[in-house]
C-alpha positions in Angstrom: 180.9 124.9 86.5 179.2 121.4 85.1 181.8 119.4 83.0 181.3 119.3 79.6 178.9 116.7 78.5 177.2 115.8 81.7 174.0 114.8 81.2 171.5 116.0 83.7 168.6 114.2 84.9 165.4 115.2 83.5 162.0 114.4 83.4 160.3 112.3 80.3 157.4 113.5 78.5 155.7 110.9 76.5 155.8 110.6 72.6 151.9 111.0 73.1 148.8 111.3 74.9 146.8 108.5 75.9 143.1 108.8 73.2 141.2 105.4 72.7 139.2 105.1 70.0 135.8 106.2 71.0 135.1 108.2 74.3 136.8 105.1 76.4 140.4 106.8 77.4 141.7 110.8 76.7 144.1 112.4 78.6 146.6 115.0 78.1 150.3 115.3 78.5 152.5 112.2 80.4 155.4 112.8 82.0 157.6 110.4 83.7 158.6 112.8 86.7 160.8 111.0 88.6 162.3 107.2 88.7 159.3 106.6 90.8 156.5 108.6 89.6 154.2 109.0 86.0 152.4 111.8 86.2 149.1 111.8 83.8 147.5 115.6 83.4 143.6 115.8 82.5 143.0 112.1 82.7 139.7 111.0 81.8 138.4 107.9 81.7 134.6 106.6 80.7 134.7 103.6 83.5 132.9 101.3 80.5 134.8 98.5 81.3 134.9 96.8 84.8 138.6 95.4 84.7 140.6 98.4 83.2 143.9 99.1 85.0 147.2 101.2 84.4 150.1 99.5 83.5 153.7 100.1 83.0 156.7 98.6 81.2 159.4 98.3 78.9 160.2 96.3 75.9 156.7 95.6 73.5 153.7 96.9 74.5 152.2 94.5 73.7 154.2 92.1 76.1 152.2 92.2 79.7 153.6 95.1 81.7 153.5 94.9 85.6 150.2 96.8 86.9 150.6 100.5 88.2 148.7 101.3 91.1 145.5 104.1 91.1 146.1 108.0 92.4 145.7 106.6 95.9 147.9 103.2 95.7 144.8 100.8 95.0 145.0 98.0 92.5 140.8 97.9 92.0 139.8 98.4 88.5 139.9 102.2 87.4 136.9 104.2 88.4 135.2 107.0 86.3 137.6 109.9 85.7 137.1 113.3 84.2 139.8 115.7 83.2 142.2 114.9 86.1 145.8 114.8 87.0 146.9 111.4 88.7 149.7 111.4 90.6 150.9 107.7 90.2 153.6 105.6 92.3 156.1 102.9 90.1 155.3 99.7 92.0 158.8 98.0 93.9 159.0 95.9 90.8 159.0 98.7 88.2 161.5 101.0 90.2 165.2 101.7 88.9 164.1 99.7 85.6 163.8 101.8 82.2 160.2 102.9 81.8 159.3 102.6 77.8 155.6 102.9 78.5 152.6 103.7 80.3 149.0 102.3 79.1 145.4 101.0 80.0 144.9 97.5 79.6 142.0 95.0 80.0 141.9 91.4 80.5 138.6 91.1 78.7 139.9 94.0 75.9 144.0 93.8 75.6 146.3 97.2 75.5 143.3 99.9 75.0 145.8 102.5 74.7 149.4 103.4 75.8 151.9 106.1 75.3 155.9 105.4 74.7 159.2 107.7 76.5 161.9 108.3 74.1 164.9 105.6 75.0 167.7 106.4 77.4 166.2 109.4 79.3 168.0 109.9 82.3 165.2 110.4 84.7 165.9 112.3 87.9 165.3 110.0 91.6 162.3 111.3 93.9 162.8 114.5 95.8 161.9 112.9 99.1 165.1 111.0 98.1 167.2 113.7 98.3 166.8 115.1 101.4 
């Protein structure tokens, strides 16, 4: 029997999906899946600009975030997506810190567009972790 009023670790979905204005950025649902992990489902992304990257944060989004790593762990620009589901790693610096957002920023082109968890989520640790 759980006591009453635990609070079980869950993962985060996003208050939205990542859209840019114009064809730039879409994607659908974002979850925050584990304290290490975003998950982005049917990313897609045009590849119009040469230095786009993910980044992650908390506080303002409009403060600089800390960049987060490609699908396979690169910090390159983003490359041409369509309509897929990135698997992405928290960098050292990000992990056990509160994740308020994930977005796509541009040096040349500032926050393109991010998407905001809901404060105080108690996000579960990794899997590989518990074993």
């Amino acid at each position: 029997m759980l006591p009453e009023g635990l609070e079980v670790p869950h993962p985060s979905l996003a208050d939205g999906t990542l859209q840019s204005d114009g064809p730039l950025v879409t994607s659908g649902p974002v979850l925050h899946q584990d304290t290490n992990t975003i998950v982005i489902r049917d990313f897609s992304y045009s590849g119009d600009l040469d230095d786009a990257i993910f980044v992650v944060g908390s506080g303002d989004v409009a403060a600089a975030g800390v960049q987060l790593p490609d699908e396979k762990g690169g910090e390159a620009p983003l490359r041409k997506y369509k309509r897929e589901t990135l698997s992405l790693r928290l960098p050292k610096e990000a992990r056990g810190k509160p994740v308020q957002y994930v977005g796509v920023w541009s040096p040349s082109q500032g926050m393109i567009t991010s998407v905001t968890f809901p404060p105080n989520d108690r996000i579960p640790p990794p899997v590989e972790s518990l074993v």
